[in-house]
N, CA, C and O atoms as a Tripos MOL2 file, in Angstrom:
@<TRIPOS>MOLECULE
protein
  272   271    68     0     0
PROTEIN
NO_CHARGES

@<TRIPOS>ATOM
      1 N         117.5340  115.0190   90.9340 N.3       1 UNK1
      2 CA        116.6100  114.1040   91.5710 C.3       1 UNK1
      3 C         115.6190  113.6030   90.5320 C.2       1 UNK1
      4 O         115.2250  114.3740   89.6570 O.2       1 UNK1
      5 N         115.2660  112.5440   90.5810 N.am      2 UNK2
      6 CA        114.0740  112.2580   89.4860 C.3       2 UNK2
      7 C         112.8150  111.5590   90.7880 C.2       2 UNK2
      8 O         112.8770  111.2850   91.9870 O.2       2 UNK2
      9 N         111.8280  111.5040   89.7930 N.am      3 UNK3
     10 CA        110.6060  111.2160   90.5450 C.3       3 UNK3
     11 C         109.7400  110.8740   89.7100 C.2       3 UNK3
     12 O         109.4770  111.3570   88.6080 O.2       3 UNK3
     13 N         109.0980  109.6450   90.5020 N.am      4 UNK4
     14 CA        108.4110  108.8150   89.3640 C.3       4 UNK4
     15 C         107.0980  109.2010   90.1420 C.2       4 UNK4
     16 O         106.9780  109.4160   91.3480 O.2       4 UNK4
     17 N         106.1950  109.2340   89.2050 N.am      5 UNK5
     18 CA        104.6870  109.2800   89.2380 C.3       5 UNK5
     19 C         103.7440  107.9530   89.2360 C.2       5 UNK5
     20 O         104.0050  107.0590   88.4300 O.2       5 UNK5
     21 N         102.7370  107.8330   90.0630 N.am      6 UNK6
     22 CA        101.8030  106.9030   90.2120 C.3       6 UNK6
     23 C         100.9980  106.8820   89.4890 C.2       6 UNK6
     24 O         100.2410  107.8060   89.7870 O.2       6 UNK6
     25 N         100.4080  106.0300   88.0930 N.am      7 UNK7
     26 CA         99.2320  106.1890   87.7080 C.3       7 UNK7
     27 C          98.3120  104.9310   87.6620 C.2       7 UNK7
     28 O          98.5620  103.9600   88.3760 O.2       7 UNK7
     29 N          97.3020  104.9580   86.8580 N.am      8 UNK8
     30 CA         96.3130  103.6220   86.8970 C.3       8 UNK8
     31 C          96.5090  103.2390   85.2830 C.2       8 UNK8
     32 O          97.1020  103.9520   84.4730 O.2       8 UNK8
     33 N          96.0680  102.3400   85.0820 N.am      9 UNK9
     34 CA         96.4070  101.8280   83.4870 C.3       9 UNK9
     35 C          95.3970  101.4380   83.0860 C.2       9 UNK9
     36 O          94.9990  100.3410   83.4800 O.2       9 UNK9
     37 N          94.8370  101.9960   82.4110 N.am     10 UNK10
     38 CA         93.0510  102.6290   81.6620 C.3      10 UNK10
     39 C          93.4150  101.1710   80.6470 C.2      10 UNK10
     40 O          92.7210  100.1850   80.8980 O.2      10 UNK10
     41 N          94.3850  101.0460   79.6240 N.am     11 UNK11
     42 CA         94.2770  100.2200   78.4960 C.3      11 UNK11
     43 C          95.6830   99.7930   78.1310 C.2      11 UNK11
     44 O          96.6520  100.5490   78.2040 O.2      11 UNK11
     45 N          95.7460   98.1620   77.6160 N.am     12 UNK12
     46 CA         96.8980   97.9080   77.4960 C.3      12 UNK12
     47 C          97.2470   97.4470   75.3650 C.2      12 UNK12
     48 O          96.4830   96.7590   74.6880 O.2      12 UNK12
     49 N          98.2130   97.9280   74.9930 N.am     13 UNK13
     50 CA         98.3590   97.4800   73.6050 C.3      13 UNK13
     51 C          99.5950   97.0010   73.2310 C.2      13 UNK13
     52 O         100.3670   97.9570   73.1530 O.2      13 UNK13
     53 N         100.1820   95.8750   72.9420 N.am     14 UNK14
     54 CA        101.3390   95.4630   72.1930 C.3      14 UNK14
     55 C         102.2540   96.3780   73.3780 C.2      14 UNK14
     56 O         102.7870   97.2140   72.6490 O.2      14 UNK14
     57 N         102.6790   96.6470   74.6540 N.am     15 UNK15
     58 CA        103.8900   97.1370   75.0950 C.3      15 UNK15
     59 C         103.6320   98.0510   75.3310 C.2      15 UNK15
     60 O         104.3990   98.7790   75.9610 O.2      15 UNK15
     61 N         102.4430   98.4340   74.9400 N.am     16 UNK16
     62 CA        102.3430  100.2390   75.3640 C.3      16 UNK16
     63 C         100.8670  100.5330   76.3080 C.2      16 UNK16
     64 O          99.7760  100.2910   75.7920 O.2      16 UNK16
     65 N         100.9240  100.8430   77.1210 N.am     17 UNK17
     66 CA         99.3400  101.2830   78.0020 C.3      17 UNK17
     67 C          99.0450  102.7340   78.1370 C.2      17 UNK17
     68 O          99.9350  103.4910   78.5260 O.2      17 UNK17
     69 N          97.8680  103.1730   77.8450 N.am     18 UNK18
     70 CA         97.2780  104.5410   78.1850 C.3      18 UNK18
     71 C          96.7060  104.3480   79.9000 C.2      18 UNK18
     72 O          95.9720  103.4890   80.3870 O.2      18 UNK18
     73 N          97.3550  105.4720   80.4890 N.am     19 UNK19
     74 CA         97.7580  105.9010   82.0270 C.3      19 UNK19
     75 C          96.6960  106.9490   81.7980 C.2      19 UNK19
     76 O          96.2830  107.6080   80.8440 O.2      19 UNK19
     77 N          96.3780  106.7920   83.3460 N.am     20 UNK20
     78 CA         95.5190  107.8640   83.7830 C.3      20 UNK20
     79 C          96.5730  108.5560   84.9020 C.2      20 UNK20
     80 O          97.2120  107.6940   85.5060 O.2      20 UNK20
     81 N          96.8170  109.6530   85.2160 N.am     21 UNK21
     82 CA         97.5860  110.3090   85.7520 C.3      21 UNK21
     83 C          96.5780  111.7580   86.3460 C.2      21 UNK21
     84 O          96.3840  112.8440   85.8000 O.2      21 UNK21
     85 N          96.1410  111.2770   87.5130 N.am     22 UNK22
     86 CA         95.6230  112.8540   88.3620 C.3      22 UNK22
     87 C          94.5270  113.0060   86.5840 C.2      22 UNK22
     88 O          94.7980  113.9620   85.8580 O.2      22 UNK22
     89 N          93.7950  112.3480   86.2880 N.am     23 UNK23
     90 CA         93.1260  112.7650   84.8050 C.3      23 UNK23
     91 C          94.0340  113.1820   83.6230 C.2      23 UNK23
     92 O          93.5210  113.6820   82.6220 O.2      23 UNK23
     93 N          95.0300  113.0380   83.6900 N.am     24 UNK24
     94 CA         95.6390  113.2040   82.4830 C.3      24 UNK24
     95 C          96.0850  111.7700   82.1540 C.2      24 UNK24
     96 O          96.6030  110.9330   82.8940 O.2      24 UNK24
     97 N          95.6110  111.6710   80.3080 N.am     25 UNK25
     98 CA         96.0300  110.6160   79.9200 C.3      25 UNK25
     99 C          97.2420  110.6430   79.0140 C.2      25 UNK25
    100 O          97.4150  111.4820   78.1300 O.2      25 UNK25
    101 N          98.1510  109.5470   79.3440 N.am     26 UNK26
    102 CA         99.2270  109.7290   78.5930 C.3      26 UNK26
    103 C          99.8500  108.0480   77.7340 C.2      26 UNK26
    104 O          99.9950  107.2000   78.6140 O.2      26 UNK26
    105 N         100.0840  107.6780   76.7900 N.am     27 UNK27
    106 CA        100.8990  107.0050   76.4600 C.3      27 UNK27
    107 C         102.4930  106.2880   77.0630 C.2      27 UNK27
    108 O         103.5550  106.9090   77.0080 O.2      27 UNK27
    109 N         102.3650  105.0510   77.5540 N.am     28 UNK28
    110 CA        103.4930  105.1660   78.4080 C.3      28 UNK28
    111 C         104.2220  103.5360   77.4230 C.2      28 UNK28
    112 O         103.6590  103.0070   76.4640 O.2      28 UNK28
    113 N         105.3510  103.1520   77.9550 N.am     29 UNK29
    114 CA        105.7770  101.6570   77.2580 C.3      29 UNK29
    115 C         105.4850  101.0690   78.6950 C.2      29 UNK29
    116 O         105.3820  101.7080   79.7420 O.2      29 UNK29
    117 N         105.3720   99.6630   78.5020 N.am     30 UNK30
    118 CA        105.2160   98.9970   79.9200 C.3      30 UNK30
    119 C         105.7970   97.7540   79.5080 C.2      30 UNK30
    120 O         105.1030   96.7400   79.5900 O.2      30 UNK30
    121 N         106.9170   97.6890   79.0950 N.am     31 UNK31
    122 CA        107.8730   96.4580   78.5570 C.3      31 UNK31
    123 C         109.0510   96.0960   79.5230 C.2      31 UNK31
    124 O         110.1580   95.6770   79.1840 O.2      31 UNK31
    125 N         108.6220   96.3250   80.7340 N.am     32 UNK32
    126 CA        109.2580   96.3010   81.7100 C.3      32 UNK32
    127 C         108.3770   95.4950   83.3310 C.2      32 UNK32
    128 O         108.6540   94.9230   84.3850 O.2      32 UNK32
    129 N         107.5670   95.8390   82.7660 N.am     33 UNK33
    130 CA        106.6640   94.6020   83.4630 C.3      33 UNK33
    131 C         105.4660   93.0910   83.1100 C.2      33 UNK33
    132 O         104.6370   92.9070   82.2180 O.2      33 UNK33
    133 N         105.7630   92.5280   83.9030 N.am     34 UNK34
    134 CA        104.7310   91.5590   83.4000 C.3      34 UNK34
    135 C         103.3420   91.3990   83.7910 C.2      34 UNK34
    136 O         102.8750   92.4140   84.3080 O.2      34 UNK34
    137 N         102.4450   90.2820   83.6770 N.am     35 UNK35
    138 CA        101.1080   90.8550   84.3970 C.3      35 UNK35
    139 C         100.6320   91.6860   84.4260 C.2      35 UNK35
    140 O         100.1070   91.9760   85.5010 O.2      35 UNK35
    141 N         100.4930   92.6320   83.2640 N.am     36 UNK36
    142 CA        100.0140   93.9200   83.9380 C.3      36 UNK36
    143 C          98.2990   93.9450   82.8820 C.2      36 UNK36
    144 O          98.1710   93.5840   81.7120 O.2      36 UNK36
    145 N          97.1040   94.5500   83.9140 N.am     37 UNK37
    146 CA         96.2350   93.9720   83.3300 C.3      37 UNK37
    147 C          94.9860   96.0840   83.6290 C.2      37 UNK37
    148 O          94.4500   96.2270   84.7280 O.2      37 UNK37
    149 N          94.8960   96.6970   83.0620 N.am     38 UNK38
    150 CA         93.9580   97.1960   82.7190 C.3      38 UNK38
    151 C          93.2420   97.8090   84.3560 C.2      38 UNK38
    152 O          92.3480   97.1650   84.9070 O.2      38 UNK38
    153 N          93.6820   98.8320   84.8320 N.am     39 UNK39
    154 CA         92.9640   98.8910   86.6050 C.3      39 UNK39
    155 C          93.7930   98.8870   87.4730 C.2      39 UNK39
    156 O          93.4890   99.4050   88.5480 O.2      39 UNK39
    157 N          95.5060   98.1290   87.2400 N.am     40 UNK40
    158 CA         96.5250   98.0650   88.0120 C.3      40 UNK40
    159 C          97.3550   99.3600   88.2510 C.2      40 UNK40
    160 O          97.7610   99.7990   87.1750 O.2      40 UNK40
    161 N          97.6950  100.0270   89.2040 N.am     41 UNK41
    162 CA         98.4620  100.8800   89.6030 C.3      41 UNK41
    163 C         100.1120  100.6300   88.9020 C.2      41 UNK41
    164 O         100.7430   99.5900   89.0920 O.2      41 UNK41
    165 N         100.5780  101.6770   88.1650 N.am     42 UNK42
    166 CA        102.3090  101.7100   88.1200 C.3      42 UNK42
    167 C         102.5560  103.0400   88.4720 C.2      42 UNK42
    168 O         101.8740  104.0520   88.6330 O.2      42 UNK42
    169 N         104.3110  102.5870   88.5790 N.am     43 UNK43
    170 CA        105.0130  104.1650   89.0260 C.3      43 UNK43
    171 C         105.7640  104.4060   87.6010 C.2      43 UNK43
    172 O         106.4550  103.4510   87.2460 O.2      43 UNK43
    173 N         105.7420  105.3800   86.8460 N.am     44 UNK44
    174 CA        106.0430  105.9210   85.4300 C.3      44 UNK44
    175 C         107.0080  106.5430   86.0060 C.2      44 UNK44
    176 O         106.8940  106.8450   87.1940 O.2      44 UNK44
    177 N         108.2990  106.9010   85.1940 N.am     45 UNK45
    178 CA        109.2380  107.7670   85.2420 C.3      45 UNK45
    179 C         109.5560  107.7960   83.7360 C.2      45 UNK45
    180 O         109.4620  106.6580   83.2760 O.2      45 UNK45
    181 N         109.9900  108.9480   82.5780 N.am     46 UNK46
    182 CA        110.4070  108.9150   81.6650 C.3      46 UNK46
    183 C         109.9230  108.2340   80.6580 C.2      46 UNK46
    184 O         110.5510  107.5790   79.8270 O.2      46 UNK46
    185 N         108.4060  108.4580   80.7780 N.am     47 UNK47
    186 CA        107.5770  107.9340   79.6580 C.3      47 UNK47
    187 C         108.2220  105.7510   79.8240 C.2      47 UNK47
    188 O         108.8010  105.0560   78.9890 O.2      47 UNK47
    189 N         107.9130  105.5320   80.7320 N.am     48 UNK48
    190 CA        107.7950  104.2650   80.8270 C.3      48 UNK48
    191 C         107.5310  104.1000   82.3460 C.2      48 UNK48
    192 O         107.8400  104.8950   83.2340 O.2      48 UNK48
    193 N         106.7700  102.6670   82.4920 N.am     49 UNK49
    194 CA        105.6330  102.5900   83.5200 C.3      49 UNK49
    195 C         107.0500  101.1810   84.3040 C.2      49 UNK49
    196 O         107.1150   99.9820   84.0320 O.2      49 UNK49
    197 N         107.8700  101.9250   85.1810 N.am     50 UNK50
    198 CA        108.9290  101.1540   85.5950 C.3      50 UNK50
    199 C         108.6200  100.1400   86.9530 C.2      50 UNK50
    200 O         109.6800   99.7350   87.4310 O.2      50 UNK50
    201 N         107.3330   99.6160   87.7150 N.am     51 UNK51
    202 CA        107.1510   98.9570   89.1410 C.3      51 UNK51
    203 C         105.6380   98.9830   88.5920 C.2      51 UNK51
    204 O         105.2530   99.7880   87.7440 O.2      51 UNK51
    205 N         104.9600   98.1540   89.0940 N.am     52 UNK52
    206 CA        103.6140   97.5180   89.3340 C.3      52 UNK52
    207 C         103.7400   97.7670   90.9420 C.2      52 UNK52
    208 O         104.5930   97.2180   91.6380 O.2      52 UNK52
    209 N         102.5910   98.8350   91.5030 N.am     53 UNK53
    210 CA        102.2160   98.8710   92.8530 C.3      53 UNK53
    211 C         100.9090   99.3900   92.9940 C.2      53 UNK53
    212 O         100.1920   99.9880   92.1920 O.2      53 UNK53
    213 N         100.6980   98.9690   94.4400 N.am     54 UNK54
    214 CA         99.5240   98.5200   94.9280 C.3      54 UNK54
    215 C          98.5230  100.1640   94.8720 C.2      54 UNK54
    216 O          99.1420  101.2210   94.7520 O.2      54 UNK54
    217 N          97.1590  100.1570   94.9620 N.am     55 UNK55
    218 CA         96.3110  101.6490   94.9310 C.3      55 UNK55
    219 C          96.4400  102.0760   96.2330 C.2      55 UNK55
    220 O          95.9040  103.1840   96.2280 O.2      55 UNK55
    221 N          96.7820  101.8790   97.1920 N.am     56 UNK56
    222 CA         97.1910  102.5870   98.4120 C.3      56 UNK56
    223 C          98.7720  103.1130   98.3430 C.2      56 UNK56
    224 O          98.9050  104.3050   98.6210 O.2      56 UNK56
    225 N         100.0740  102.3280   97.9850 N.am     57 UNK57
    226 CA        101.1840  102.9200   97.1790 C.3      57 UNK57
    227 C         100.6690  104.1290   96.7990 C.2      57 UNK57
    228 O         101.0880  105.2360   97.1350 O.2      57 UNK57
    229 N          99.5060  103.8100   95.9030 N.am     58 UNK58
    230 CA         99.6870  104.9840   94.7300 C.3      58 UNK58
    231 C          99.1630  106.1690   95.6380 C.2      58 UNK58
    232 O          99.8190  107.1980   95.8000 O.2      58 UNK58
    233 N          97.6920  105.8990   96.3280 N.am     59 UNK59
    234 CA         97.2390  107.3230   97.4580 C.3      59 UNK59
    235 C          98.2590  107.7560   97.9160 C.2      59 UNK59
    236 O          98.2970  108.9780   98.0560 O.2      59 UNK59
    237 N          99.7430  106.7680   98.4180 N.am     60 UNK60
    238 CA        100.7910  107.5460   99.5740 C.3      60 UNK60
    239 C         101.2660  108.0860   98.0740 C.2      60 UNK60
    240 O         100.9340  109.2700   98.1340 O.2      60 UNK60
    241 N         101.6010  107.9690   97.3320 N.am     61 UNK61
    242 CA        102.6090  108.7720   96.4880 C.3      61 UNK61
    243 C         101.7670  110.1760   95.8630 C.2      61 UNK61
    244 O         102.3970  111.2180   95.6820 O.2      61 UNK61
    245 N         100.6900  110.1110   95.6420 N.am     62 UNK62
    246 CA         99.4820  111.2160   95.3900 C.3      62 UNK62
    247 C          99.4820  111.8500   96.6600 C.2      62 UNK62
    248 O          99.6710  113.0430   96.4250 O.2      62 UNK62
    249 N          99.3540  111.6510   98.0490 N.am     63 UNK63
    250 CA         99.3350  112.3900   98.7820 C.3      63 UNK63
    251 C         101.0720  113.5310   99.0670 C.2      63 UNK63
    252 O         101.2950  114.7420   99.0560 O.2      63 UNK63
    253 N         101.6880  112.6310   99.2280 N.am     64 UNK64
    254 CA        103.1760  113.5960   99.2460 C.3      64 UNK64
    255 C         103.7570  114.2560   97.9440 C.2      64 UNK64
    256 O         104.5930  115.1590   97.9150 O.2      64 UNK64
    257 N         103.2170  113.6970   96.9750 N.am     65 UNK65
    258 CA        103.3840  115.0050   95.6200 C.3      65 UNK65
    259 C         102.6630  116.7040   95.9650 C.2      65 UNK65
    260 O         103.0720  117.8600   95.8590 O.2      65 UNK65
    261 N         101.3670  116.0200   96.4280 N.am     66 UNK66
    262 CA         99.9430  117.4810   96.9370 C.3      66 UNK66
    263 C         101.0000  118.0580   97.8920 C.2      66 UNK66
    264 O         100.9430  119.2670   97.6690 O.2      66 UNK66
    265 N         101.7640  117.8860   98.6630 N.am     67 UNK67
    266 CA        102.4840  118.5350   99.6860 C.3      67 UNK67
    267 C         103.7730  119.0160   99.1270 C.2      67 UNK67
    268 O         104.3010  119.9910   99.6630 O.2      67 UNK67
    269 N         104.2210  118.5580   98.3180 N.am     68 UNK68
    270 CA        105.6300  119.5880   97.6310 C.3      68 UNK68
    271 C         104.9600  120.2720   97.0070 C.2      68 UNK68
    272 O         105.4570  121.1720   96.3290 O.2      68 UNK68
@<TRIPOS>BOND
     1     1     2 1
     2     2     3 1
     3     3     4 2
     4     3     5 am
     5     5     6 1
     6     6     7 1
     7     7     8 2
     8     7     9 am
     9     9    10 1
    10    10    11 1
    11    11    12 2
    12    11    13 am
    13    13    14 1
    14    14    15 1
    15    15    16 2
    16    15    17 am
    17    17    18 1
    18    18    19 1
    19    19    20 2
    20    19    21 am
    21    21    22 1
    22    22    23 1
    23    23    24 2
    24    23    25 am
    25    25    26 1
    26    26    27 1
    27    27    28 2
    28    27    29 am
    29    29    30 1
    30    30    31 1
    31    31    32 2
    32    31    33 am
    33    33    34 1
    34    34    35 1
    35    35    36 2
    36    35    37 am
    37    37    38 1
    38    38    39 1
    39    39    40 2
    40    39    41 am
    41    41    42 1
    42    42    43 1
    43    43    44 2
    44    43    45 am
    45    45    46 1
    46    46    47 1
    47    47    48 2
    48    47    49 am
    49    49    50 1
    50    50    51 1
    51    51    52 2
    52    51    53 am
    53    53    54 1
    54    54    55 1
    55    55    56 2
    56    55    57 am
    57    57    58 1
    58    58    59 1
    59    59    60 2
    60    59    61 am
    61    61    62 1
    62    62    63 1
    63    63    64 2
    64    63    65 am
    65    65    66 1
    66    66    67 1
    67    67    68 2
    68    67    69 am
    69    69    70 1
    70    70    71 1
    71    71    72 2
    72    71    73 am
    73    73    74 1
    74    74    75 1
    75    75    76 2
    76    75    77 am
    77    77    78 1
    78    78    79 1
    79    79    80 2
    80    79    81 am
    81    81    82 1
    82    82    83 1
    83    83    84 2
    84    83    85 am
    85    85    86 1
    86    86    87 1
    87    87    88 2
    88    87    89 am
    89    89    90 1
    90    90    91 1
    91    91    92 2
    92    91    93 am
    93    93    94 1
    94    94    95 1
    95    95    96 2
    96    95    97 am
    97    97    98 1
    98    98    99 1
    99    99   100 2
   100    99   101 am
   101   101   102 1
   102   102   103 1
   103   103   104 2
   104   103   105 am
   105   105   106 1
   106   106   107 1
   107   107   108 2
   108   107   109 am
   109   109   110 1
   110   110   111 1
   111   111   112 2
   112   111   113 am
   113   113   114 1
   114   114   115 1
   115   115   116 2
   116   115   117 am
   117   117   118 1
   118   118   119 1
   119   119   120 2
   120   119   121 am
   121   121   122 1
   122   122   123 1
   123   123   124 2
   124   123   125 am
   125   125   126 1
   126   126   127 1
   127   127   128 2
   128   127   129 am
   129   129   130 1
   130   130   131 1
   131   131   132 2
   132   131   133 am
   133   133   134 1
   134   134   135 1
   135   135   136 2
   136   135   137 am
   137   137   138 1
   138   138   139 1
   139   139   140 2
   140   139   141 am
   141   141   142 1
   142   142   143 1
   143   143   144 2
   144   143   145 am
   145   145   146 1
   146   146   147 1
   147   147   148 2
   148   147   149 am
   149   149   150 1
   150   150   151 1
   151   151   152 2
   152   151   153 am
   153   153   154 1
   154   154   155 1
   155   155   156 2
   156   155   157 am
   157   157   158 1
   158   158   159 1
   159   159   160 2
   160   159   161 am
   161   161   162 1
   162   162   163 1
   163   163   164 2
   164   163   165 am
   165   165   166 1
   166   166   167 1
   167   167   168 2
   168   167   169 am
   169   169   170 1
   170   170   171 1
   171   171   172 2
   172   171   173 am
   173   173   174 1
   174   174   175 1
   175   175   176 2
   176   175   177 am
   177   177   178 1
   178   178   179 1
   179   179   180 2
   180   179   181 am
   181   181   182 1
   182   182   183 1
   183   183   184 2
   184   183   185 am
   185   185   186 1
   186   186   187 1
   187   187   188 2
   188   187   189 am
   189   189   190 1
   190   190   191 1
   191   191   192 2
   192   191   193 am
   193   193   194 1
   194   194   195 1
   195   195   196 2
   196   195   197 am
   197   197   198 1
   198   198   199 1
   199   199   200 2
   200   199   201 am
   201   201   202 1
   202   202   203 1
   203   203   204 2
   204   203   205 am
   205   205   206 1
   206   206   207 1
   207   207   208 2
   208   207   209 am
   209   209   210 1
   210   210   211 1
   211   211   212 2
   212   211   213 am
   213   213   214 1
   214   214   215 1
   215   215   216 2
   216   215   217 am
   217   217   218 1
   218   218   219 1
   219   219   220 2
   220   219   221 am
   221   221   222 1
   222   222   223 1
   223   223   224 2
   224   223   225 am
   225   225   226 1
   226   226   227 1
   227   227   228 2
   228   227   229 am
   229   229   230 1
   230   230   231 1
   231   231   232 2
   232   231   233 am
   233   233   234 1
   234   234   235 1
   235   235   236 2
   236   235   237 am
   237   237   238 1
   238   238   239 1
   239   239   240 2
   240   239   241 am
   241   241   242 1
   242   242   243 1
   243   243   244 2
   244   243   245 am
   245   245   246 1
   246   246   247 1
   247   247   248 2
   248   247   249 am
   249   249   250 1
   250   250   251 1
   251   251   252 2
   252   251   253 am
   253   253   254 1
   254   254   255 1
   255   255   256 2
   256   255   257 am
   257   257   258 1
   258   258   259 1
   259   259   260 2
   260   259   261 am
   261   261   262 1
   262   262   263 1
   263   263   264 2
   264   263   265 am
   265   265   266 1
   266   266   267 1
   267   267   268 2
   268   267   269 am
   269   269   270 1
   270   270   271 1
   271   271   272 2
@<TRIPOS>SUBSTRUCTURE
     1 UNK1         2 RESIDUE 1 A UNK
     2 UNK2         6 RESIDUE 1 A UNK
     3 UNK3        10 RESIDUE 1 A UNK
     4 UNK4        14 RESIDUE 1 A UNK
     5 UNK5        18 RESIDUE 1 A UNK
     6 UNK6        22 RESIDUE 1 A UNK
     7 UNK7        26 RESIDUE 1 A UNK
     8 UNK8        30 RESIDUE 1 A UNK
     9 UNK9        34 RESIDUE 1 A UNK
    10 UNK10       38 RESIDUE 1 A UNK
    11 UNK11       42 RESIDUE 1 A UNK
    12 UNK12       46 RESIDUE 1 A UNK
    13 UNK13       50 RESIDUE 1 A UNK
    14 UNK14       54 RESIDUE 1 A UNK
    15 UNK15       58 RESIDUE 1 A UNK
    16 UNK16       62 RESIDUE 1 A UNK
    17 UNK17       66 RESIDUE 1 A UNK
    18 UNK18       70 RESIDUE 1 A UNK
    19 UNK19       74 RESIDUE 1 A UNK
    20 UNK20       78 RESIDUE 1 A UNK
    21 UNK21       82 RESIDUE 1 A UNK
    22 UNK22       86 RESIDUE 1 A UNK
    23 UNK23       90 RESIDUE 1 A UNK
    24 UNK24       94 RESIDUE 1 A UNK
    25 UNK25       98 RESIDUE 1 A UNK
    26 UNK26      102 RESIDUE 1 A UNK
    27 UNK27      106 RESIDUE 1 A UNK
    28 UNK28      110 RESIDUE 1 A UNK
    29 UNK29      114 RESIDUE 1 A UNK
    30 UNK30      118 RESIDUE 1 A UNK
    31 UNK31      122 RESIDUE 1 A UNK
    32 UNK32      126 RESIDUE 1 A UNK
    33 UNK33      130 RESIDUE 1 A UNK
    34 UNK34      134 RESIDUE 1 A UNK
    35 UNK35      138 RESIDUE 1 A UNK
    36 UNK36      142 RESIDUE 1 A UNK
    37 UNK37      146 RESIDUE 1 A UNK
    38 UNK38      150 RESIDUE 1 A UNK
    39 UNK39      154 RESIDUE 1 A UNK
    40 UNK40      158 RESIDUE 1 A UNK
    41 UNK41      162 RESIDUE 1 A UNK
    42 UNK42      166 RESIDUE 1 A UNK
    43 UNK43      170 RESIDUE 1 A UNK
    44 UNK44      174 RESIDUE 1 A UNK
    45 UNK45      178 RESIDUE 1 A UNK
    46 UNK46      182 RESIDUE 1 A UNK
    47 UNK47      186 RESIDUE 1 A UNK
    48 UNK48      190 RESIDUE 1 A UNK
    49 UNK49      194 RESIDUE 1 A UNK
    50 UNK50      198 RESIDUE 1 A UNK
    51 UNK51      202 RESIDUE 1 A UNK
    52 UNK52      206 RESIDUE 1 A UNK
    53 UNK53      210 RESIDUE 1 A UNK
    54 UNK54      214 RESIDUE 1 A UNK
    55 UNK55      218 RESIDUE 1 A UNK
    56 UNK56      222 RESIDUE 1 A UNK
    57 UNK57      226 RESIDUE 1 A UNK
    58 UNK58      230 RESIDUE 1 A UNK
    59 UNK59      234 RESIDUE 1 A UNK
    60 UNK60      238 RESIDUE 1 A UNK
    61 UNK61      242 RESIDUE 1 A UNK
    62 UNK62      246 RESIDUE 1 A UNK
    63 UNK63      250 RESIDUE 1 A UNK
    64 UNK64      254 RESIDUE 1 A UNK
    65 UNK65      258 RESIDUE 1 A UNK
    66 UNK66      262 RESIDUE 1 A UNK
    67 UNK67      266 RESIDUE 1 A UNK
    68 UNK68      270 RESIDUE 1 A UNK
């Protein structure tokens, strides 16, 4: 099974954005989306930030992670 994680996108550089994740920051590629601007919610899987979704998306996906 894989499972992608919700984070916020603190900063964007040449293809690559620093994610905030539950406070952990991580390095992700985001060359897979467009528009993407600094505050916007993605879903990361495998060190790349694969869907642009909305901050309520992201609460439902933060809330059913807390429950597994």
């Amino acid at each position: 099974m894989c499972v992608g994680i919700s984070a916020k996108v603190v900063n964007i550089d040449e293809g690559t954005a620093v994610i905030d994740m539950s406070g952990a920051k991580r390095k992700v590629s985001v060359d897979l989306i467009e528009d993407l601007d600094p505050g916007d919610y993605v879903m990361v899987h495998a060190g790349m930030a694969i869907a642009k979704i909305t901050d309520s998306d992201a609460d439902e996906t933060n809330k059913i992670m807390e429950t597994l």
